[in-house]
Structures are given as structure tokens and as C-alpha cells.
N, C-alpha and C positions, 0 to 999 in steps of 0.2 A: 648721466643719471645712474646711481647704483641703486640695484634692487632693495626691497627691505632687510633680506637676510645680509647683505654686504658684501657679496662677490658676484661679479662680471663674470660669466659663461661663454660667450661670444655670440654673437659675431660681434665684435670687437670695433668701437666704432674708429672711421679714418680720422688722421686731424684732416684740416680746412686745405684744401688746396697751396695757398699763400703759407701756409706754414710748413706745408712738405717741400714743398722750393720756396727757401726762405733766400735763395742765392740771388732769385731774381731779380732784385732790387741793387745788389750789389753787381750787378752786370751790369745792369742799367745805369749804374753809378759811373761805371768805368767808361763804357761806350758812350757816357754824354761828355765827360771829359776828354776822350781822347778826340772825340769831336771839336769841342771849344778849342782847344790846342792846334788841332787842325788846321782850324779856320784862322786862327790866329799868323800862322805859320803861311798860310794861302794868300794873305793879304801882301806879302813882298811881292809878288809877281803884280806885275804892272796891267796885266790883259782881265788877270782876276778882280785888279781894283780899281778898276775900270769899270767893271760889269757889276762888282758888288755896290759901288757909290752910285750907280745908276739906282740899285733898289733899294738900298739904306743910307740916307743924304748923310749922315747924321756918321758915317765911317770917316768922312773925309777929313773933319776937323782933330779927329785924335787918329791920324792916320800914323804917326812917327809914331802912339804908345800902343798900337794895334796889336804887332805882337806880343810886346809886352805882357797886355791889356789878359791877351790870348792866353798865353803859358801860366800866366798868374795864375788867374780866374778857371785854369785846368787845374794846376796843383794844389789851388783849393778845394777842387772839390775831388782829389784824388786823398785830401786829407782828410775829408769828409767819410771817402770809402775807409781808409784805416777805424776811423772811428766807429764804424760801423759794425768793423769786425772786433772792436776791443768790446761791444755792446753796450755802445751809447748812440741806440738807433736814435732816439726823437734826436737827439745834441748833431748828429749826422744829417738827421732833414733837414732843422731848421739851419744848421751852415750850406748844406748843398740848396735848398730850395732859393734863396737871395742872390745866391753866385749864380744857380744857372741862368735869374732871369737878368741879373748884371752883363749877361754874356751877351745882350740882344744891343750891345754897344758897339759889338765888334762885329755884329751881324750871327748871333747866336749861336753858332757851329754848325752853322748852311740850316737855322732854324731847328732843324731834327735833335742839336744837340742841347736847344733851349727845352724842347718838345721832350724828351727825354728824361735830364734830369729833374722838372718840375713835377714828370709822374711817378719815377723814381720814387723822390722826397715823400709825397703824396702816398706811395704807395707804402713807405716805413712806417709812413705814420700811422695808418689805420690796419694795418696787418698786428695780429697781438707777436705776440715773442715765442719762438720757435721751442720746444720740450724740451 
């Protein structure tokens, strides 16, 4: 709000939180991909997938494109973060929001990494654009 006469004296109002750390979201971006990759990558070990098909039935039928599956669906949304930073936040969510929850086929990125990029995404999108 500017005063009648047209100049701001101070105190000087802050932006919003989410806009002073606008990086947030793009860490968030990173750490939920480097997760999916992870997980992807964790599924070769035989003790791991083992334990993972016990809690996700549903890993064992695309067990051979697991990693695959994993690395992809990482460096999707590692392209997701570039985009991000070119400043096409919404075009960033809506590619990072569908991949991370794609990622809950390979058992999500131990969950935390499905848990992550869907608040991430969430969280570009309702944050306005940084000054």
C-alpha cells in the first residue's frame, strides 16, 4: 500500500517468506530426484528386493525396468528442476508433480521421495514469483 502522497518512508514491508527463499522448492526438486534414482538404483540388490516386494507387490512385475524405471523418472524431474530455474515454475510442477507420483511404481524413493516432489510441485505452484 502506498501512502496518498506516493512515497514509502519505512519500515519497509518484507516479501513473504516463500519468496525470500524461493530456492526452497528447487532443493526440494533435487532431493526428491536424487531419491527416486536411489531407489531405483537399490532395487539391484537382491536383500533390498526382497524387502521392498514384501511392501510394494506391485515392484516385482517390472522388476527388470526398475532401474530403468528409476533413473528415468529421476532425470525427469531433474529436467523439471532446470526448468525451473529457466522460469517456467507452473511448466516445472505440472512435469515434476505426475513423475513423482509415477515413481510410487518403483516404490517412490523409499516414499520420502514421492512425499517430496509432490510438495515441492505444490509448493511452485502457489508460491507467487520471486522480485
Amino acid at each position: 500500500m502506498v501512502p496518498p502522497g506516493g512515497v514509502l518512508y519505512g519500515p519497509f514491508p518484507r516479501p513473504p517468506f516463500l519468496v525470500r527463499f524461493w530456492w526452497v522448492p528447487a532443493a526440494l526438486f533435487f532431493v526428491a530426484a536424487a531419491l527416486i534414482v536411489a531407489n531405483g538404483i537399490a532395487l539391484l540388490s537382491p536383500v533390498f528386493f526382497a524387502v521392498w516386494v514384501g511392501l510394494f507387490p506391485w515392484v516385482a512385475p517390472i522388476s527388470s525396468f526398475g532401474v530403468i524405471l528409476g533413473v528415468v523418472l529421476g532425470l525427469v524431474i531433474l529436467g523439471g528442476l532446470v526448468m525451473f530455474f529457466f522460469g517456467f515454475r507452473v511448466l516445472s510442477a505440472f512435469m515434476v508433480f505426475p513423475t513423482a507420483i509415477l515413481s510410487l511404481f518403483i516404490g517412490g524413493g523409499f516414499l520420502a521421495g514421492l512425499i517430496i516432489g509432490v510438495l515441492a510441485a505444490l509448493l511452485v505452484i502457489i508460491t507467487p514469483r520471486p522480485p
